[in-house]
C-alpha positions in Angstrom: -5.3 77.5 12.3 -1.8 76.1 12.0 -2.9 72.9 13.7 -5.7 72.6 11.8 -3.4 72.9 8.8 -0.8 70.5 10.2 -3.8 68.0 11.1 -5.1 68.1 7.6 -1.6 67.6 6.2 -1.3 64.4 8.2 -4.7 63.2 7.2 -3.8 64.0 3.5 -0.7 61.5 3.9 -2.3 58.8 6.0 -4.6 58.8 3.1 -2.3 58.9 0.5 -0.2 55.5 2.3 -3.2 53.6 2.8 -1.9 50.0 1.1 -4.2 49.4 -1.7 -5.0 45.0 -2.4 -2.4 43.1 -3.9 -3.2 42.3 -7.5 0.1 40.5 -8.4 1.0 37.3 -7.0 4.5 35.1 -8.0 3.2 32.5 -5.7 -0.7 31.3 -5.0 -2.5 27.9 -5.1 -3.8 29.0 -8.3 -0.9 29.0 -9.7 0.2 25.6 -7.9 -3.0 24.1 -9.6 -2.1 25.5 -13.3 1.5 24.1 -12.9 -0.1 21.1 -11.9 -2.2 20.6 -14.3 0.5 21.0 -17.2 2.6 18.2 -15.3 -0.9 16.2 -15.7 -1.1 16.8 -19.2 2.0 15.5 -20.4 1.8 12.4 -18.2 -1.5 12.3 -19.4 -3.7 11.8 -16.4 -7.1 13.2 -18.1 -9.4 12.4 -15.0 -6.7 14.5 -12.6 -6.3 17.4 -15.5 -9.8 17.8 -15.6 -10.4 17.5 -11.9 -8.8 21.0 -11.7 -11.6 22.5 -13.9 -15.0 23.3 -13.0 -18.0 21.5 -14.6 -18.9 24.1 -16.6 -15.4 25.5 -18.0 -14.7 26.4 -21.2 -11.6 25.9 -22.7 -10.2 27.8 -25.9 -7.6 27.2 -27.7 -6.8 29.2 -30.4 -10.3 29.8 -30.8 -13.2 31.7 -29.9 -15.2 29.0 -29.2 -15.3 27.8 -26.4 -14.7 23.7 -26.1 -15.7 21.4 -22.5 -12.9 19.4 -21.0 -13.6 16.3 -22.6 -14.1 18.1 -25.9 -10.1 19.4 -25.3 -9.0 15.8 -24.0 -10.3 14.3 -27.2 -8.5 17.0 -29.0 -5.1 16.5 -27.1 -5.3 12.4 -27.4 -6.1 12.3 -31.0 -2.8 15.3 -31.6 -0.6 13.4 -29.0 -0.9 9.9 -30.4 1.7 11.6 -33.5 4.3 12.0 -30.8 6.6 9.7 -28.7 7.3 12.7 -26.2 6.2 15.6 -25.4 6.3 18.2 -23.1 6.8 21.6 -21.2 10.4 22.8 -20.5 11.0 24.3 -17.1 13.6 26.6 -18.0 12.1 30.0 -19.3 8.8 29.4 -17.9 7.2 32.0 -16.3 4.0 32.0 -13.9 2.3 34.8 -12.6 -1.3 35.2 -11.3 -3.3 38.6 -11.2 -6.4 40.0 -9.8 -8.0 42.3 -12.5 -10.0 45.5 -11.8 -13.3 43.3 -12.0 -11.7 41.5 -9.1 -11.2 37.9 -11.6 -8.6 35.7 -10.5 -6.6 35.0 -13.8 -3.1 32.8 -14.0 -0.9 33.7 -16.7 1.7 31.0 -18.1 4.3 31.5 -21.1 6.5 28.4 -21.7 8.2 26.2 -24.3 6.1 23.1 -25.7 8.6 20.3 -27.6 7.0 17.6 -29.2 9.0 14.7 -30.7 7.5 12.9 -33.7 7.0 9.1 -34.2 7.3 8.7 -37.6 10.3 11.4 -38.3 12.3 11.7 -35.0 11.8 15.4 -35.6 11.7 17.7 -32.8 9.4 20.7 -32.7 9.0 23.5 -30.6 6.7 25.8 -29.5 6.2 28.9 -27.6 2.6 28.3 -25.9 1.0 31.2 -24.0 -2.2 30.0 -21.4 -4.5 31.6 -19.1 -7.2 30.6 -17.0 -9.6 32.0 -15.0 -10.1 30.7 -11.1 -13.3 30.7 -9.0 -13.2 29.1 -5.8 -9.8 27.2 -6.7 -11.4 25.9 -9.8 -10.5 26.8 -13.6 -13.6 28.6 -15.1 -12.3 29.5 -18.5 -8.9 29.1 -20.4 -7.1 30.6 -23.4 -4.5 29.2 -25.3 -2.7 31.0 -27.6 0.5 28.8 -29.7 1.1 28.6 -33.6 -0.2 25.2 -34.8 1.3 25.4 -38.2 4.8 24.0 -37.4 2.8 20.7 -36.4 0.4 20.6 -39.4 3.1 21.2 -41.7 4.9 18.2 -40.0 1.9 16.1 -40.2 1.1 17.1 -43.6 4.4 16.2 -44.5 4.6 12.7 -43.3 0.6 12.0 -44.9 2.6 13.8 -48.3 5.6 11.3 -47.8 3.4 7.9 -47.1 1.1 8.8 -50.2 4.4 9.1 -52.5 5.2 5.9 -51.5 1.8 4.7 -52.2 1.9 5.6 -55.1 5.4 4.6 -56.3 4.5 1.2 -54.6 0.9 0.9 -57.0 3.7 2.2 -59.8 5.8 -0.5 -59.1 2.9 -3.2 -59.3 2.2 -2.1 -62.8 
């Protein structure tokens, strides 16, 4: 009886050790592909940045709705052209990727975005927040989470500043 309860204690702990699947990773080829894909972005090489997606991704930022990659491009070229740099700052980024309890491959970013504007020279920053979803090394869905409203106010402002002038120009014709 002793060994029998000795036996069962062992098999109790063998259990209990048994390594259960890594879910957090600090390095993957997921994660080499997201980083890569943000270095792609700011230089701009749309037909590498979307390479990294599948065909049927959806991408959404700051919304529910879900836009394609050339849908998101668009979006990006027709915000970037307001800028004469742009970019993601290493320092204080953080990467991570996880494997969820639905066993879904999702990369998690949190970095600095600074934008400088053509018009004003002023900088802007902003804290951006990304994840995407990975099926066979390809991105299957993203989520982009930043606050737009310190570049709309800027771009409001300069449309606010050039219709002033405008208007103290038609003023001045009088």
């Amino acid at each position: 009886m002793k060994k029998l309860i000795l036996l069962g204690g062992f098999a109790i702990l063998f259990i209990a050790c048994q390594s259960k699947p890594q879910r957090y990773f600090e390095n993957s080829t997921e994660i080499e592909t997201l980083k890569s894909g943000i270095k792609l972005y700011e230089q701009q090489d749309w037909a590498s940045w979307k390479a990294n997606f599948a065909d049927t991704a959806k991408i959404h930022h700051n919304s529910v709705k879900g836009l394609s990659t050339d849908e998101t491009i668009q979006n990006f070229q027709d915000m970037l052209i307001n800028f004469s740099s742009y970019g993601f700052e290493d320092e204080g980024s953080f990467t991570e990727m996880v494997v969820d309890i639905d066993n879904e491959t999702w990369v998690n970013y949190w970095g600095i975005w600074k934008g400088i504007l053509s018009e004003t020279n002023e900088e802007l920053v902003v804290p951006v927040h990304l994840t995407a979803q990975f099926i066979d090394g390809k991105i299957v869905e993203e989520h982009a989470y930043y606050d737009t409203a310190p570049i709309i106010n800027a771009l409001e402002a300069i449309e606010a500043a050039k219709m002033a002038e405008e208007m103290t120009a038609m003023d001045e014709e009088e």
